[in-house]
PAZAPA-4460 file (N, C-alpha, C; in steps of 0.05 Angstrom, whole numbers, plus 32768, in hexadecimal, padded with zeros to 4 digits):
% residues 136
    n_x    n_y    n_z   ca_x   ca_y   ca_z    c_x    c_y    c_z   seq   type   mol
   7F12   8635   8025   7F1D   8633   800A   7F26   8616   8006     1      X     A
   7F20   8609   7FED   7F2C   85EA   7FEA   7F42   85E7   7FEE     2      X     A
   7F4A   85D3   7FF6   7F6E   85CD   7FF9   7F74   85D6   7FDF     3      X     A
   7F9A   85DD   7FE6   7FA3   85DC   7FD6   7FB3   85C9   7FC4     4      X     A
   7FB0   85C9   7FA8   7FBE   85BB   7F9B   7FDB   85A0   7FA5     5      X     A
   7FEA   85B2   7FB5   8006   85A0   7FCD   7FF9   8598   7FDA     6      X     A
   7FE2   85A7   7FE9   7FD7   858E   7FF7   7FD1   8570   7FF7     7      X     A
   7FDA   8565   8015   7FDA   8543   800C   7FBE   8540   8008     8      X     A
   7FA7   8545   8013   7F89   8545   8015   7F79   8550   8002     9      X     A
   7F63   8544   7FF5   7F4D   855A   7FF0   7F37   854C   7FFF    10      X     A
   7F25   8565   8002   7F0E   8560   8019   7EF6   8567   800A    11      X     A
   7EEC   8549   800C   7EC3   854A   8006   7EB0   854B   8016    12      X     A
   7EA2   855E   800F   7E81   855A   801C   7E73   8544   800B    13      X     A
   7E63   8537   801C   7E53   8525   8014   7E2F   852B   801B    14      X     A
   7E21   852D   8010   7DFD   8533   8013   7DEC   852A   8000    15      X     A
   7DE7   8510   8009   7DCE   8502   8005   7DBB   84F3   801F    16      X     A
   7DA5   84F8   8018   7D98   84F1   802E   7D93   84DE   8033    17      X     A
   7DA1   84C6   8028   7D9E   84AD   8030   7DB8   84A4   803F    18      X     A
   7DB7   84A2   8054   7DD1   84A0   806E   7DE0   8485   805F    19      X     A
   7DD4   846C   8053   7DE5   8459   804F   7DFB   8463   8038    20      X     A
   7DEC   846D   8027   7DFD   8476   800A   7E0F   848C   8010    21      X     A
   7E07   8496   802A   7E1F   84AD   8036   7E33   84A2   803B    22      X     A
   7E33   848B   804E   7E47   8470   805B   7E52   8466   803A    23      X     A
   7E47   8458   802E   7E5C   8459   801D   7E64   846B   8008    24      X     A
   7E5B   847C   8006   7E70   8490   7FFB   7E8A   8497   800B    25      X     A
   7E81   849F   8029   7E9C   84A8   8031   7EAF   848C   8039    26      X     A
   7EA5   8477   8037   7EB5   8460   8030   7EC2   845E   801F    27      X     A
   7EB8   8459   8009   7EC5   8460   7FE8   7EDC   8470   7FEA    28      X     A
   7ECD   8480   7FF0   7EE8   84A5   7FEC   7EF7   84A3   7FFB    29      X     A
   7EFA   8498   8013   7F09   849F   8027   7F22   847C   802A    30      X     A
   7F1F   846B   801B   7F31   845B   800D   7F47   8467   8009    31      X     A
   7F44   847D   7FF3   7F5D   8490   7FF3   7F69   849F   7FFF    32      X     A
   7F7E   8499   8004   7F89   84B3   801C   7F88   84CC   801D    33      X     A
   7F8F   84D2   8002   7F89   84EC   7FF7   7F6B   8503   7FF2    34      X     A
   7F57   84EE   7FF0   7F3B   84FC   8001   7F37   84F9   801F    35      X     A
   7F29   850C   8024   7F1F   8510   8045   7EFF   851B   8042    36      X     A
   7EF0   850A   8042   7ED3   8511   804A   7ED2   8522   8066    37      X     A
   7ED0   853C   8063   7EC5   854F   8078   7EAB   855C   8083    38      X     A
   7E99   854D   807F   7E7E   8552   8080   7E6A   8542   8070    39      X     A
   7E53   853F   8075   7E3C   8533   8073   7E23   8538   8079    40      X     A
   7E11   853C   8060   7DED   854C   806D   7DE1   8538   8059    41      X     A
   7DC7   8539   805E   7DB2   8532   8056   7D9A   8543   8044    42      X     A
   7DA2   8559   804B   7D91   856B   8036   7DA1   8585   8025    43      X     A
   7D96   8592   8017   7DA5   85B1   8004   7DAC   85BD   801E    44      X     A
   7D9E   85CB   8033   7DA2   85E0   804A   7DBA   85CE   8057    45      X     A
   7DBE   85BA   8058   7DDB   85AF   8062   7DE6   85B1   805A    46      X     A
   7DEF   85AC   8041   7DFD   85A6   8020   7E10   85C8   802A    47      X     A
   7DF8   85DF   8028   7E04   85FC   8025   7E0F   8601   8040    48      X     A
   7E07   85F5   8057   7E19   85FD   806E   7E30   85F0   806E    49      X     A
   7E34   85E6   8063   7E57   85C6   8067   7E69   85D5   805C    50      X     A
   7E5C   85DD   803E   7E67   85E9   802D   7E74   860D   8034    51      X     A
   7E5E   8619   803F   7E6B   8631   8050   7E7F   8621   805C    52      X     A
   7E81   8615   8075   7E93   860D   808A   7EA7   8601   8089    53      X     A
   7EAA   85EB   806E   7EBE   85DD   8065   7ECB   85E1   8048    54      X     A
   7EC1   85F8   8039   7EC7   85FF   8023   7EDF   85E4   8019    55      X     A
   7ECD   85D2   8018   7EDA   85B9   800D   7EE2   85B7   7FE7    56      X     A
   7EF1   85A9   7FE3   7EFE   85A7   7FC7   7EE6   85A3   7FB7    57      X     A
   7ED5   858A   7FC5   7EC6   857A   7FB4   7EA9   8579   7FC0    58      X     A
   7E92   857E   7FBD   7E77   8578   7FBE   7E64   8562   7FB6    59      X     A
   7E6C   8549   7FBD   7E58   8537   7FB3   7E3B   853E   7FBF    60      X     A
   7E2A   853D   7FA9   7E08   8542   7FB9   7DF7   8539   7FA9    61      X     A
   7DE4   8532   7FB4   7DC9   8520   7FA8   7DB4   8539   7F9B    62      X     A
   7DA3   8532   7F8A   7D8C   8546   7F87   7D73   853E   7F99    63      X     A
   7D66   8528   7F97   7D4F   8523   7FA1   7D58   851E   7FC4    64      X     A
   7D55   8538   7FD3   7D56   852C   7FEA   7D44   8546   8002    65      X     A
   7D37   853A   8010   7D1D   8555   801B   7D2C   8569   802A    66      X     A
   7D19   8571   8031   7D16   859A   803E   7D26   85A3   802C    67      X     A
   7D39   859E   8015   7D47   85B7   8009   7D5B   859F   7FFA    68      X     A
   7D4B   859D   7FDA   7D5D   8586   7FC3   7D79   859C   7FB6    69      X     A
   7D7E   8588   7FAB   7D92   858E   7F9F   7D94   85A8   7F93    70      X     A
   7D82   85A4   7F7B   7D7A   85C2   7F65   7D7B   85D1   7F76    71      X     A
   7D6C   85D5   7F8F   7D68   85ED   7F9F   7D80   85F4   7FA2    72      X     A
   7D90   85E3   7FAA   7DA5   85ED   7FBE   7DC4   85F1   7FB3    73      X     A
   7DC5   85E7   7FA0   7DE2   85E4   7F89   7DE7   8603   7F82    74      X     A
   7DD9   861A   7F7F   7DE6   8630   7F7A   7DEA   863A   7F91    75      X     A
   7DE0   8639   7FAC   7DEC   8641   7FCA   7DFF   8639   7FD6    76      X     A
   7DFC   861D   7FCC   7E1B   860F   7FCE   7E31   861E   7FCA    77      X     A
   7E32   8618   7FB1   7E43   862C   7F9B   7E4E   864B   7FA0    78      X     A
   7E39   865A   7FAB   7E3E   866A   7FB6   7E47   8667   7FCB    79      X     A
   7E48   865F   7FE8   7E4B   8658   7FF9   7E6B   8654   7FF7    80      X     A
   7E72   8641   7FE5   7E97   8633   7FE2   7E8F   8634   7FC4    81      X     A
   7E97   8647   7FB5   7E9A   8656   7F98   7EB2   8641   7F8F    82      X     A
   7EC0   863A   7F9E   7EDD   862C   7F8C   7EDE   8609   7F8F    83      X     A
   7EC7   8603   7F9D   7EC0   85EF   7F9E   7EB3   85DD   7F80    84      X     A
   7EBD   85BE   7F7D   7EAE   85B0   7F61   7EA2   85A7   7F73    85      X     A
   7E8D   859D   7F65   7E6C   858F   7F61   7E6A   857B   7F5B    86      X     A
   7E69   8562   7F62   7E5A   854B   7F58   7E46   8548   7F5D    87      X     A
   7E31   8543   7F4C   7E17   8533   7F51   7E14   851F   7F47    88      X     A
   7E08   8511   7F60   7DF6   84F3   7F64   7DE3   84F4   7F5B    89      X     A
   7DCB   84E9   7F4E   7DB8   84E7   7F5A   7DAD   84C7   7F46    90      X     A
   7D95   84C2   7F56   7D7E   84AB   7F4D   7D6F   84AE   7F39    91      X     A
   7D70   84BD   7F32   7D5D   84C7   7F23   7D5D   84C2   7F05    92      X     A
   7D49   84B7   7EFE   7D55   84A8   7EE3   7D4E   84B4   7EC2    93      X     A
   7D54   84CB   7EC8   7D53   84DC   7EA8   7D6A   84F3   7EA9    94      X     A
   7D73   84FB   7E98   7D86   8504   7E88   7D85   852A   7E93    95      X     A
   7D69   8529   7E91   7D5D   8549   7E92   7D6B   855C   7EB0    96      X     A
   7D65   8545   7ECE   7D71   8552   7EE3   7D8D   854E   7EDC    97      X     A
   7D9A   853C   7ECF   7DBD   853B   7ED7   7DC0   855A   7EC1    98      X     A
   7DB6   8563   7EB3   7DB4   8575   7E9D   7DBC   8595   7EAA    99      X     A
   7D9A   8595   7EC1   7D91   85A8   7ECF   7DB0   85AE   7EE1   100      X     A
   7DAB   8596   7EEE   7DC8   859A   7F03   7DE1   85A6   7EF5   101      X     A
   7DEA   85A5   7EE1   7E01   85AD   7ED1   7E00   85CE   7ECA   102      X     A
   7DE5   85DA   7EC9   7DDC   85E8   7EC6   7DDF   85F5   7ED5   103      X     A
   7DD9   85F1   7EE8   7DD7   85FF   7F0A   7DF6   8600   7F18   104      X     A
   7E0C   85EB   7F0E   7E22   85F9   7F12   7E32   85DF   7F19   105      X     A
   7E1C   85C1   7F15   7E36   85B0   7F15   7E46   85A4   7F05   106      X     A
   7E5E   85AC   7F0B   7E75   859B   7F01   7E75   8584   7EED   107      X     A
   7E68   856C   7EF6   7E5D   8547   7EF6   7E48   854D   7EFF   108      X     A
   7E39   8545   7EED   7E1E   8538   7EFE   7E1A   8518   7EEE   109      X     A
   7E13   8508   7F00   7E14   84F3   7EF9   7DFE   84DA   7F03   110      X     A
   7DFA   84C2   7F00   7DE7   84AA   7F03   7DEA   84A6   7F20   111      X     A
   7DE2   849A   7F3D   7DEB   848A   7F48   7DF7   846F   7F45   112      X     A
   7DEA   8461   7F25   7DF7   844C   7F1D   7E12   8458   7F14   113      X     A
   7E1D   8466   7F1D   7E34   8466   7F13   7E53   8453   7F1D   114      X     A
   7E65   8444   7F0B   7E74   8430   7F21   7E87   843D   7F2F   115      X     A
   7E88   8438   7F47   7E93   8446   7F5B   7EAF   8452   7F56   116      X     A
   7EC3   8437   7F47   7EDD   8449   7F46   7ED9   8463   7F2C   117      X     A
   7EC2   845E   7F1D   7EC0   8475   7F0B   7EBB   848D   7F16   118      X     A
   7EB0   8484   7F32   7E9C   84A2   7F41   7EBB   84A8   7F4E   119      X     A
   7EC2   849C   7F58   7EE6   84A3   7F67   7EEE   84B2   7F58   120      X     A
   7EF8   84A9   7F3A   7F0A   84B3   7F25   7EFB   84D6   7F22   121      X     A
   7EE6   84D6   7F1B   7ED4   84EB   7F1B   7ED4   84FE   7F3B   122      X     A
   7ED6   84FD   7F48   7EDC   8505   7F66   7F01   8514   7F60   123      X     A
   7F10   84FF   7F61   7F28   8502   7F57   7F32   851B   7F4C   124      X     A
   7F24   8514   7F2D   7F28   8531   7F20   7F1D   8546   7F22   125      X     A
   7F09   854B   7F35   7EF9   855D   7F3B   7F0E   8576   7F50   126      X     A
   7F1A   855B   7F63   7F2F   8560   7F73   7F40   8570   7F6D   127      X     A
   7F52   8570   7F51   7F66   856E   7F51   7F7B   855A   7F4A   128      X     A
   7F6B   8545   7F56   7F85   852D   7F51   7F80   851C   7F3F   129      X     A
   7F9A   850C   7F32   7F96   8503   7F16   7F99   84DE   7F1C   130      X     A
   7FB7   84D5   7F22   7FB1   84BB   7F2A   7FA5   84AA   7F40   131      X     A
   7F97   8494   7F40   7F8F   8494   7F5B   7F9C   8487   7F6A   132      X     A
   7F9F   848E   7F8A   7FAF   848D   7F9B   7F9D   846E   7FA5   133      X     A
   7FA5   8459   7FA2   7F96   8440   7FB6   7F9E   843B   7FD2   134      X     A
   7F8A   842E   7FDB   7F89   842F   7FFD   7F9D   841D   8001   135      X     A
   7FAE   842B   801E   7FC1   8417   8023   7FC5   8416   8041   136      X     A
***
């Protein structure tokens, strides 16, 4: 079950299959004290096991990524940790998948061009939490 609200922490999964953009995401996120990146996969069939195991607050996940993309895997997710939000990443440069994804049950779906403290702020409220806590 996601932390609770008193809780000092909320905890993200992170799943994209590109290991560098993994590294900095949980860089990014983990600036704040108040997130805790608890996991990391590279494909959907990861995405849905983290998600069983860490029933984390927050889900960051990519669409385009092999043996099992995003679309596939966003309603097993979901199922998997039901009280869990959704962000989506992805590359992909039309309107139609960030659409699909919303559809299928996420939260945000959004650009990878997106600027990072916007993707924070967006993480944030997904969380739970409203001001942001800076690294200290």
């Amino acid at each position: 079950m996601p932390s609770s609200p008193s809780s000092s922490f909320r905890t993200i999964v992170i799943c994209d299959d590109q290991a560098p953009y993994r590294f900095f995401l949980r860089a990014l996120l983990e600036q704040h004290r108040d997130l805790h990146v608890v996991g990391e996969g590279w494909h959907g069939g990861q995405a849905i096991e983290l998600m069983r195991e860490h029933q984390p607050d927050v889900l960051v996940m990519d669409l385009a990524m092999p043996i099992m993309d995003g679309f596939a895997a966003l309603p097993h997710a979901l199922e998997a940790s039901p009280d869990t939000q959704v962000l989506v990443l992805t590359g992909l440069q039309d309107d139609d998948p960030l659409e699909r994804a919303r559809e299928l049950g996420a939260a945000i779906a959004v650009s990878k061009a997106i600027d990072p403290l916007e993707l924070v702020a967006q993480v944030r409220e997904l969380a739970g939490l409203t001001a942001a806590k800076l690294p200290s």
